[in-house]
TORMI-955836 format. One record per residue (C-alpha): residue number from 1; x, y, z; residue in three letters. Coordinates in steps of 0.2 Angstrom, whole numbers, plus 5000, padded with zeros to 4 digits. Layout:
<pts>
<pt><seq>NUM</seq><px>X</px><py>Y</py><pz>Z</pz><type>ALA</type></pt>
...
</pts>
This chain:
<pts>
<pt><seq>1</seq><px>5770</px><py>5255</py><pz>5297</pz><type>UNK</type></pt>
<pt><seq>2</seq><px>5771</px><py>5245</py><pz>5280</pz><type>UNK</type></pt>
<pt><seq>3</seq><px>5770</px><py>5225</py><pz>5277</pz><type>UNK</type></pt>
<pt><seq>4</seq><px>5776</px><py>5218</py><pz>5261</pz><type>UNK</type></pt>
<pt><seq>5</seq><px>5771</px><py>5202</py><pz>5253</pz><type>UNK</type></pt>
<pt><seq>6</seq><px>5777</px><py>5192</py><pz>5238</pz><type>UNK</type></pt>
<pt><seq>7</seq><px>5762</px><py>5180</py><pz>5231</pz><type>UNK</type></pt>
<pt><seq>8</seq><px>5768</px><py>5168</py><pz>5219</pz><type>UNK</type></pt>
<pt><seq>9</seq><px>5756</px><py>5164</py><pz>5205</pz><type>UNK</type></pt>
<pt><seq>10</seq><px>5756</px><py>5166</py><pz>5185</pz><type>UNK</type></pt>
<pt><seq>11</seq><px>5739</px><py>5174</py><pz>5185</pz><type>UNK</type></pt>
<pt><seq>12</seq><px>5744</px><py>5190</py><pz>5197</pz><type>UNK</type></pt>
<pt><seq>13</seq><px>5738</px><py>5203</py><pz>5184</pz><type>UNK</type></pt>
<pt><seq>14</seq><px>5722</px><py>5194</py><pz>5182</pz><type>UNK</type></pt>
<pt><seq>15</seq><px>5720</px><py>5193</py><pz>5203</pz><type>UNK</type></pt>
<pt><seq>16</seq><px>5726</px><py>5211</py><pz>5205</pz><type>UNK</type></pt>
<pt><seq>17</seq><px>5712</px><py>5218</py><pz>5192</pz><type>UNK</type></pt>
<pt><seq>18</seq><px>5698</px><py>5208</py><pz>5198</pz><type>UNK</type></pt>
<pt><seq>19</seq><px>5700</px><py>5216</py><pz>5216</pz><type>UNK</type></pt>
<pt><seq>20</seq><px>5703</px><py>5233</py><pz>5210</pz><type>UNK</type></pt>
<pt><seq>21</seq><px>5687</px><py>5231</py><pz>5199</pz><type>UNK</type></pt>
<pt><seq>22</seq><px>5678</px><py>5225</py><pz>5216</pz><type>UNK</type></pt>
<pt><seq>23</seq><px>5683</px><py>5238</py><pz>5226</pz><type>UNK</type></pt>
<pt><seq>24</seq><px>5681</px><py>5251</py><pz>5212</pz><type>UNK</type></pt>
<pt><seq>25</seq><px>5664</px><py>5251</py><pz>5217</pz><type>UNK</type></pt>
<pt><seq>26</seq><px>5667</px><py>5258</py><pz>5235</pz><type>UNK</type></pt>
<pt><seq>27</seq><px>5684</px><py>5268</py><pz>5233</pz><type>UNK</type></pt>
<pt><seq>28</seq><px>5695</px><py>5279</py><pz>5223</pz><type>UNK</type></pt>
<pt><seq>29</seq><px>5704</px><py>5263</py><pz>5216</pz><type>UNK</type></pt>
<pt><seq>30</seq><px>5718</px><py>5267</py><pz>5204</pz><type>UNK</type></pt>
<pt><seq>31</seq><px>5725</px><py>5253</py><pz>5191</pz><type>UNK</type></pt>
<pt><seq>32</seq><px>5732</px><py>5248</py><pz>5176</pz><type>UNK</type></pt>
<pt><seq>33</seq><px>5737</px><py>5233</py><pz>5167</pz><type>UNK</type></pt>
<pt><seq>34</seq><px>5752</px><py>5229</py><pz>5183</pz><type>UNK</type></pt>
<pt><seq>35</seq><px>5749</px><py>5240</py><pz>5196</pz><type>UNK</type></pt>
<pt><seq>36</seq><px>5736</px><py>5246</py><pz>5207</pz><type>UNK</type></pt>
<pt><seq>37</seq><px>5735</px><py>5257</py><pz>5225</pz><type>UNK</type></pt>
<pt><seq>38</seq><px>5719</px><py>5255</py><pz>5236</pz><type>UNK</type></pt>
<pt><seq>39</seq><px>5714</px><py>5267</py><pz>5246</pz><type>UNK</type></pt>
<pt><seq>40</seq><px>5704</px><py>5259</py><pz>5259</pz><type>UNK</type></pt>
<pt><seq>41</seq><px>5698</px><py>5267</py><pz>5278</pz><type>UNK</type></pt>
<pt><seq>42</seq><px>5712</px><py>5257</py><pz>5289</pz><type>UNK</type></pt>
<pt><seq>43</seq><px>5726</px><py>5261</py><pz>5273</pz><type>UNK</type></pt>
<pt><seq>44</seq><px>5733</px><py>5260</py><pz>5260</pz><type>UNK</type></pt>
<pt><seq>45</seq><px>5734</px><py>5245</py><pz>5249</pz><type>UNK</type></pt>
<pt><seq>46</seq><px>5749</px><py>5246</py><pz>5234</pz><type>UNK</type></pt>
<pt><seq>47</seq><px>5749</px><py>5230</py><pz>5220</pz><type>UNK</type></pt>
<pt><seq>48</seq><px>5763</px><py>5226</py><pz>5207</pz><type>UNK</type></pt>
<pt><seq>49</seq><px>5759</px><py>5212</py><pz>5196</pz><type>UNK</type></pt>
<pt><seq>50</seq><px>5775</px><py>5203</py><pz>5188</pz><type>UNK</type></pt>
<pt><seq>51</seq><px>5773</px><py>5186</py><pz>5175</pz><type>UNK</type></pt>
<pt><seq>52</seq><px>5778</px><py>5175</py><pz>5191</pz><type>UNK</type></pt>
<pt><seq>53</seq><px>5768</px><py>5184</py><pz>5206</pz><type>UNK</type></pt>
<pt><seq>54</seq><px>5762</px><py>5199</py><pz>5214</pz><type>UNK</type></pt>
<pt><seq>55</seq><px>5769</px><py>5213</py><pz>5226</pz><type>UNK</type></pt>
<pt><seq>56</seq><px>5760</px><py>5218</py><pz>5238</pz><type>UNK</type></pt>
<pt><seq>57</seq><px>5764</px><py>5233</py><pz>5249</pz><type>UNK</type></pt>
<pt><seq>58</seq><px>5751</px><py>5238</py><pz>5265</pz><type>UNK</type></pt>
<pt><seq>59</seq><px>5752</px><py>5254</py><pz>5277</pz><type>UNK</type></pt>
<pt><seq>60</seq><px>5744</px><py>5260</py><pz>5290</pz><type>UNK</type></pt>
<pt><seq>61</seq><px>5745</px><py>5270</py><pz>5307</pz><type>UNK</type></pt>
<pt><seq>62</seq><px>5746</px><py>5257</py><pz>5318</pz><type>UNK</type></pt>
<pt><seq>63</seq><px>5748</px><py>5238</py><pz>5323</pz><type>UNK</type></pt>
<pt><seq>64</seq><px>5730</px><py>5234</py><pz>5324</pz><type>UNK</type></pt>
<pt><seq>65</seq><px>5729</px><py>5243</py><pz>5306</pz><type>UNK</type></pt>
<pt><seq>66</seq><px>5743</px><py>5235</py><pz>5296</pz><type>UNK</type></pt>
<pt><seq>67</seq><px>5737</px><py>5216</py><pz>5303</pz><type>UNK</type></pt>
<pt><seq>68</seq><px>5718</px><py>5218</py><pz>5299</pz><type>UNK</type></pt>
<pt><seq>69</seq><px>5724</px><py>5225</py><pz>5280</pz><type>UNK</type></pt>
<pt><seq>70</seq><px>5736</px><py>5213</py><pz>5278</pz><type>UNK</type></pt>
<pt><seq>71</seq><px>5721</px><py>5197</py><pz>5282</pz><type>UNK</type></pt>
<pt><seq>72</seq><px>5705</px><py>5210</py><pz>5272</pz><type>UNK</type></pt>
<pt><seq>73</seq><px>5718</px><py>5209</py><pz>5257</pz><type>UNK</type></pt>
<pt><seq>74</seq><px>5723</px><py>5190</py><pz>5258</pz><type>UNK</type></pt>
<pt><seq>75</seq><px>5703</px><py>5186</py><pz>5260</pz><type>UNK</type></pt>
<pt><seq>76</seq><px>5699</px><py>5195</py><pz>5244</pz><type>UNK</type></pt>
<pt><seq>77</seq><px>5711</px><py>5186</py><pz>5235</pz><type>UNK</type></pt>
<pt><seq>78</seq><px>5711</px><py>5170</py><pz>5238</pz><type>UNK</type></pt>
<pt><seq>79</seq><px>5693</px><py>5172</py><pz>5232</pz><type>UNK</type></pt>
<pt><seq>80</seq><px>5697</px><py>5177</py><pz>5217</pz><type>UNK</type></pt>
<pt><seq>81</seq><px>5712</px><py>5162</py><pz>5217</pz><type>UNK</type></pt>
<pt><seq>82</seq><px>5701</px><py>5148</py><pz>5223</pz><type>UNK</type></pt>
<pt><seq>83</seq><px>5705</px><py>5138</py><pz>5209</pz><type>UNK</type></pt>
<pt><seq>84</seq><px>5722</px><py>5139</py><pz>5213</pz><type>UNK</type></pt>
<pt><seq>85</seq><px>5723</px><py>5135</py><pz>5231</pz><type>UNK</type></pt>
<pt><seq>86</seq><px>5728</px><py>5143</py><pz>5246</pz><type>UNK</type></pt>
<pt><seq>87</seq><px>5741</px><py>5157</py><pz>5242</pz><type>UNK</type></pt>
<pt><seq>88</seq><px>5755</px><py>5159</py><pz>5251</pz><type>UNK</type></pt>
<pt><seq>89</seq><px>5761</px><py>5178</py><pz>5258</pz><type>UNK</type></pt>
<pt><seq>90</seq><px>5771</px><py>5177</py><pz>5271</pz><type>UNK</type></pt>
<pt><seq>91</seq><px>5770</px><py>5193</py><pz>5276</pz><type>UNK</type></pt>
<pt><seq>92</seq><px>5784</px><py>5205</py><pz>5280</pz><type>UNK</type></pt>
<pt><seq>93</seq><px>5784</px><py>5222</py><pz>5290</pz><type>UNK</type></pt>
<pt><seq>94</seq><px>5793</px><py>5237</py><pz>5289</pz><type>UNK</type></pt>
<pt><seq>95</seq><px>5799</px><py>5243</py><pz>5305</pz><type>UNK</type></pt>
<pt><seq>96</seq><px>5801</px><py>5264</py><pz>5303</pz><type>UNK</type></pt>
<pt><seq>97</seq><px>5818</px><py>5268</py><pz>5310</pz><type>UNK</type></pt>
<pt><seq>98</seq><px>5818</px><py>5269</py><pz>5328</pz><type>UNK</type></pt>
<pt><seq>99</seq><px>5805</px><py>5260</py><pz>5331</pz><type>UNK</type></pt>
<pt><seq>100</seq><px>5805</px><py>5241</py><pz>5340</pz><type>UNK</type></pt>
<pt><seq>101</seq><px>5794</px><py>5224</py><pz>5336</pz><type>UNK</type></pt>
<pt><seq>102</seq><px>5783</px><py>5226</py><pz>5347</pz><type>UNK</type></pt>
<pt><seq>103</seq><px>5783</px><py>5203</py><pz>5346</pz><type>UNK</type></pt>
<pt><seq>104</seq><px>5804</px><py>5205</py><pz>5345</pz><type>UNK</type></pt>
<pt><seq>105</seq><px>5801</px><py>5214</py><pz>5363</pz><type>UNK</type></pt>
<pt><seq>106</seq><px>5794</px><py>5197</py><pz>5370</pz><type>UNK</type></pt>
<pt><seq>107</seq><px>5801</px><py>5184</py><pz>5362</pz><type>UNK</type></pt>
<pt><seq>108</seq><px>5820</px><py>5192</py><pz>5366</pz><type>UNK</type></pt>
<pt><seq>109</seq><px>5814</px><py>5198</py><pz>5384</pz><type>UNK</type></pt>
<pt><seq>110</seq><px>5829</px><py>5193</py><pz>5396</pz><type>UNK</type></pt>
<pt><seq>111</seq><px>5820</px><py>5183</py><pz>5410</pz><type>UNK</type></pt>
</pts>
């Protein structure tokens, strides 16, 4: 399962290497001066910085997986955006084919 999120902000490159020089520490971080891919225990973590904001790409196996990356990776962040405010992500995720919204289920369920 992926999730994809587009963060708009002028200092992407500056965010993206701050975390992958954070994270260096614990994992086999990979980056250069506009992208970056964490390998972290619940996933996988892919960055693209651009002059107007940053891509973000998350996977995991499952749900639970793909959610609690998607919040560990906005929390890291915006602590390195404080100044800025609170980012935005709206967050996106990648259905594999053949596979159902678990929250689409629910919210469509005839009654």
């Amino acid at each position: 399962m992926e999730s994809h999120a587009r963060v708009a902000t002028d200092k992407a490159a500056r965010y993206m290497t701050q975390l992958a020089k954070h994270w260096s520490h614990k994992f086999e971080v990979t980056y250069d001066a506009t992208s970056a891919l964490f390998p972290l225990p619940a996933g996988t973590c892919r960055m693209t910085a651009h002059p107007d904001g940053l891509d973000i790409t998350v996977e995991a196996a499952d749900l639970e997986g793909l959610a609690r990356l998607e919040d560990v990776v906005a929390k890291h962040l915006d602590r390195f955006a404080f100044r800025e405010g609170e980012l935005q992500y709206g967050w996106t995720r990648a259905w594999a084919a053949g596979m159902v919204d678990p929250r689409a289920m629910r919210i469509n369920a005839i009654h």
